[in-house]
C-alpha positions as CSV (number, residue, x, y, z in Angstrom):
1,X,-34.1,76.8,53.5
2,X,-37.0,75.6,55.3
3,X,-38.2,73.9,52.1
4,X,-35.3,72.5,51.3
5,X,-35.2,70.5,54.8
6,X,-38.8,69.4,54.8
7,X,-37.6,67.6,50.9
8,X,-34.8,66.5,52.6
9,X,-36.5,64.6,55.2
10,X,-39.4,63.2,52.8
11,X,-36.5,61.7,51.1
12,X,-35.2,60.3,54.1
13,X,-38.3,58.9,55.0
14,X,-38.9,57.6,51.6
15,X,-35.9,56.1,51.5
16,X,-36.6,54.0,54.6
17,X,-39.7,53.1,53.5
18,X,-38.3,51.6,50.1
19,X,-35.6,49.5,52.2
20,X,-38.9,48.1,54.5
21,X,-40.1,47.5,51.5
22,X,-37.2,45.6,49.8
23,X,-37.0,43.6,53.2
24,X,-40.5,42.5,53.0
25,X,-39.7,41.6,49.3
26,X,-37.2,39.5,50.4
27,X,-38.9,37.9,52.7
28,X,-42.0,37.3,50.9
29,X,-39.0,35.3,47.7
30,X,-37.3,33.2,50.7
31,X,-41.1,32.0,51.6
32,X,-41.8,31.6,47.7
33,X,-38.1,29.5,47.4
34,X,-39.2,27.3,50.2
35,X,-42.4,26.6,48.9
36,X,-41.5,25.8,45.6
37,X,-38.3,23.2,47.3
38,X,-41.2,21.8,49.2
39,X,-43.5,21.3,46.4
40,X,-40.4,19.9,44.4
41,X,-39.7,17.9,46.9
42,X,-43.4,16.3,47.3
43,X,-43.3,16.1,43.6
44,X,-40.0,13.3,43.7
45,X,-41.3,11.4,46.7
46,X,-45.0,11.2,45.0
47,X,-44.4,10.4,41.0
48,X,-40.6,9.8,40.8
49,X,-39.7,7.4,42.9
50,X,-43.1,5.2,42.5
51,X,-42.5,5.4,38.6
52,X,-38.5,4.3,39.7
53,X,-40.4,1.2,41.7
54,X,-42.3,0.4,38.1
55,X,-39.1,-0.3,36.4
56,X,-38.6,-3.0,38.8
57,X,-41.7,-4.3,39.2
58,X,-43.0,-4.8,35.4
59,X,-40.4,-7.0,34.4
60,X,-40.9,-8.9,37.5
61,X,-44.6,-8.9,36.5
62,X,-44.4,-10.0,33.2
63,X,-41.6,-12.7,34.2
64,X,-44.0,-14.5,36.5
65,X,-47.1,-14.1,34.2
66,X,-45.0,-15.7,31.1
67,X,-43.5,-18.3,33.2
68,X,-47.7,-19.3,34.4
69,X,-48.8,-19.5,30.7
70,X,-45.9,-21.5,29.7
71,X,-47.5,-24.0,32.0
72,X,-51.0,-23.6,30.1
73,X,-49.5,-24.0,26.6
């Protein structure tokens, strides 16, 4: 009887130990989500947008580089 308890308990204490665990888990994958929302976020803002601006701004470019040379020719 003895035996059985002392199993019981390591179970019990195993048990709480895996939950601990599964908190820190979860943890550790809300950190890892955040990060990598960040990161996406940086990524937009640094290569997105800028390349957006580009779309713009060639064609803008090239009108006022055309409209020079058709002075020249």
């Amino acid at each position: 009887m003895l035996h059985y308890m002392s199993m019981n308990e390591e179970t019990n204490n195993s048990g709480m130990s895996i939950e601990e665990k599964i908190d820190a888990i979860y943890v550790s994958v809300e950190k890892t989500r955040k990060y990598f929302l960040i990161v996406m976020w940086v990524t937009l803002g640094a290569f997105v947008l800028p390349a957006i601006g580009l779309l713009f701004a060639i064609p803008a470019f090239i009108n006022t580089y055309t409209t020079s040379l058709n002075g020249l020719l």
